[in-house]
TORDO-110473 format. One line per field, with one value per residue: x, y, z of N, C-alpha, C in turn; residue number from 1; chain. Coordinates in Angstrom, 2 decimals. Example, Ala and Ser with C-alpha at 12.3 -4.5 7.8 and 13.67 -1.06 7.14 Angstrom:
# TORDO-110473
npx [13.19; 12.85]
npy [-5.69; -2.25]
npz [7.80; 7.08]
capx [12.30; 13.67]
capy [-4.50; -1.06]
capz [7.80; 7.14]
cpx [13.20; 12.90]
cpy [-3.30; 0.03]
cpz [7.80; 7.87]
resi [1; 2]
chain [A; A]
***
This chain:
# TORDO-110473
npx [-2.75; -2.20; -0.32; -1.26; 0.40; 0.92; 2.27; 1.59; -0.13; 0.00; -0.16; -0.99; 1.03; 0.47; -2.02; -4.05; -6.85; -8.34; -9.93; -11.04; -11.69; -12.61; -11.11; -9.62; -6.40; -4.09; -1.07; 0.48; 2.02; 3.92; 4.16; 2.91; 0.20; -3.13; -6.28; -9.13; -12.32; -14.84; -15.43; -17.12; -16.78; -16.51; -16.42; -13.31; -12.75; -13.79; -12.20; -9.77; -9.78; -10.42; -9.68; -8.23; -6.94; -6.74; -8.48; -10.72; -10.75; -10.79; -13.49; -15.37; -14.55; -13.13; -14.31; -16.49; -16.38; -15.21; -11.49; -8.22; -4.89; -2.57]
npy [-2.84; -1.11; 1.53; 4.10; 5.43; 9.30; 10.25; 12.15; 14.12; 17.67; 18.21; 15.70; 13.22; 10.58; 7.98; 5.86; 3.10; 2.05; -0.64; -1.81; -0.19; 1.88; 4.13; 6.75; 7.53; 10.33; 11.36; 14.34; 16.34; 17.92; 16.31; 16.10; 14.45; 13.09; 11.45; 10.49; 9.65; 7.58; 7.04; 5.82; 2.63; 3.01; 6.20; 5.82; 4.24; 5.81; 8.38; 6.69; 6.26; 9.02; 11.73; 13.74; 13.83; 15.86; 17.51; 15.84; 15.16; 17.79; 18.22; 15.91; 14.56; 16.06; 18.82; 16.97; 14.38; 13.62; 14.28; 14.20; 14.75; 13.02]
npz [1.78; -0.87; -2.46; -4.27; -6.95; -8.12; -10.52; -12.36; -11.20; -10.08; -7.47; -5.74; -3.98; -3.84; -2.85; -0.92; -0.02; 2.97; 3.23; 4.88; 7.27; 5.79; 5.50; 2.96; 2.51; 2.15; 0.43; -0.03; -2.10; -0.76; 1.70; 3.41; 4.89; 4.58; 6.33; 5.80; 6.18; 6.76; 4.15; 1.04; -0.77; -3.75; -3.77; -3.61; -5.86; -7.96; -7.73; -8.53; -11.20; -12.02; -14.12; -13.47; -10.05; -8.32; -8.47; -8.20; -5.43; -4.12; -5.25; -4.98; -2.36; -0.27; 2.74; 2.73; 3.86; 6.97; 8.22; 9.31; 10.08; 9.66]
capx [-3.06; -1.30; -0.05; -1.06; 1.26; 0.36; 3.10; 0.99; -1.02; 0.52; -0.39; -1.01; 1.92; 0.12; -3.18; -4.40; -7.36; -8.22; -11.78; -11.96; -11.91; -13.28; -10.42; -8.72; -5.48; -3.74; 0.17; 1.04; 4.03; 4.30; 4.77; 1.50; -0.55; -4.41; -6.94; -10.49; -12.74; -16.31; -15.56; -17.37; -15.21; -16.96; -15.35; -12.19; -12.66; -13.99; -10.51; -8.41; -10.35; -10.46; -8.27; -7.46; -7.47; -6.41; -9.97; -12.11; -10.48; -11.68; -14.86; -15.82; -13.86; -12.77; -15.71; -17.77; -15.72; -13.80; -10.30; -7.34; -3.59; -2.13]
capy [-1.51; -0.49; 2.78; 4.73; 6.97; 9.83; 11.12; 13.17; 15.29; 18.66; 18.59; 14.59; 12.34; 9.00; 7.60; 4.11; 3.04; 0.94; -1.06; -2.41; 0.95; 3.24; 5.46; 6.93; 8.30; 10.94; 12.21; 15.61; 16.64; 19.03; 15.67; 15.86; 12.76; 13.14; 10.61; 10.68; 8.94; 6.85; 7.67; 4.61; 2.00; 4.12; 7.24; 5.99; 3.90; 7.29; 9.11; 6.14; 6.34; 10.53; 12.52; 14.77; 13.27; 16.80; 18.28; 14.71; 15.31; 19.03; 18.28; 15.10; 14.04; 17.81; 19.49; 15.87; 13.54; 13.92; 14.35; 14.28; 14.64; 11.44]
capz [1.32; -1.64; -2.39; -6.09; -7.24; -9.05; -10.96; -12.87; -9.99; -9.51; -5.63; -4.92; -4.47; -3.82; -1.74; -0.70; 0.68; 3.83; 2.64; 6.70; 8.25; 4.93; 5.12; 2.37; 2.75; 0.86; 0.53; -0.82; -2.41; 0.60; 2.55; 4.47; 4.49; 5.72; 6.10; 4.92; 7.04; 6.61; 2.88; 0.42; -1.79; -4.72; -3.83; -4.07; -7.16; -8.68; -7.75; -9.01; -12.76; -12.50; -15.37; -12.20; -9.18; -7.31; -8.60; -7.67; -4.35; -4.02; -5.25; -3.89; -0.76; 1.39; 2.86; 2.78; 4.87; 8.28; 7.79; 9.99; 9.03; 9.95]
cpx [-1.92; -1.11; -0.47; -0.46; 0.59; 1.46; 2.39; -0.36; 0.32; 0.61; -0.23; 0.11; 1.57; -1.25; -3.62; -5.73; -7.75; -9.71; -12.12; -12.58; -12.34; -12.20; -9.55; -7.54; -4.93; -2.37; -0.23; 1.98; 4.49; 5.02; 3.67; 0.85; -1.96; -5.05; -8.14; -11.38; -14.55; -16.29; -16.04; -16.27; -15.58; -16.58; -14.10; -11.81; -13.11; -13.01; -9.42; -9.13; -10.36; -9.33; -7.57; -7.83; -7.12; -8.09; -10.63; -11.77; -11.13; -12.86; -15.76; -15.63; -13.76; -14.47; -16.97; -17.55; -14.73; -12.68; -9.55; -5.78; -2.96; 0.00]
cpy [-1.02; 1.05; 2.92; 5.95; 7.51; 10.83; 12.38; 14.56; 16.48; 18.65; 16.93; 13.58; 11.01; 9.08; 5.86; 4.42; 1.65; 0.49; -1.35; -1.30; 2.02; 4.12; 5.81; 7.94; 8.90; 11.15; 13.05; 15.46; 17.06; 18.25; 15.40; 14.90; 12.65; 12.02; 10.96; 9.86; 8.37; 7.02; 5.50; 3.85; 3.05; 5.17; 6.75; 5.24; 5.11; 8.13; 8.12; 6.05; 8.26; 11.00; 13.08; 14.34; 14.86; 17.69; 17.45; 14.80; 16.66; 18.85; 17.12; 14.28; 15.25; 18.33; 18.24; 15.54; 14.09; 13.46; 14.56; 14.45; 13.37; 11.23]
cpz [0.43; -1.98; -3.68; -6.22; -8.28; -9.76; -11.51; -12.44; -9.95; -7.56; -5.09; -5.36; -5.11; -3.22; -2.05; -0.15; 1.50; 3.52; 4.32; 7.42; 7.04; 5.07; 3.94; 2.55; 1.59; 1.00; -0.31; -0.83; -1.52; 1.30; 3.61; 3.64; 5.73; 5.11; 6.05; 5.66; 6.82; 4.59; 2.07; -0.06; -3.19; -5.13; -4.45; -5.48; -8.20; -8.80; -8.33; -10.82; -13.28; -13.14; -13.73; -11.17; -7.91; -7.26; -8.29; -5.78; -3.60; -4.16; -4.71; -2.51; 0.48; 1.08; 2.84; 3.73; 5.87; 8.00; 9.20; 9.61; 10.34; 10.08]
resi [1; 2; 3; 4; 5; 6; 7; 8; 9; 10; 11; 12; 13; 14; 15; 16; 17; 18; 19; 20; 21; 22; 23; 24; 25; 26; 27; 28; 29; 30; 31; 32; 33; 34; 35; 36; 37; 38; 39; 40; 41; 42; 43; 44; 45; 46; 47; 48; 49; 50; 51; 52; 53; 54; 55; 56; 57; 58; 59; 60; 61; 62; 63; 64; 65; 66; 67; 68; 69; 70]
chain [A; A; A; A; A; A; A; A; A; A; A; A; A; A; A; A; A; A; A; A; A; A; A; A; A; A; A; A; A; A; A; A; A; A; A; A; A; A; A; A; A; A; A; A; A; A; A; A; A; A; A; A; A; A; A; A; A; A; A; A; A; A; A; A; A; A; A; A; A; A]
***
């Protein structure tokens, strides 16, 4: 599970995702790091191609998928 940095997110440091268990994980700059849970491979190939991955996150991952902070 590799990490992607996102220098260029205002809010997201990095995120990986696990393909065995569907989860994608997220860091914030804050330092918090939640996980994303039953989420497709799709999703997250959709957030690693998005201009903004802090708005593909708002609009298609929170409020879909169960989350936890990790």
């Amino acid at each position: 599970m590799d990490w992607i940095n996102t220098p260029e997110s205002s809010n997201i440091a990095r995120f990986t995702y696990d393909e065995q268990n569907e989860v994608l994980k997220v860091e914030f700059k804050n330092g918090g790091v939640y996980g994303y849970f039953d989420v497709p491979e799709h999703v997250f190939d959709g957030m690693k191609a998005a201009g903004s991955k802090g708005q593909y996150l708002a609009h298609q991952v929170k409020g879909v998928y169960r989350y936890a902070r990790m």
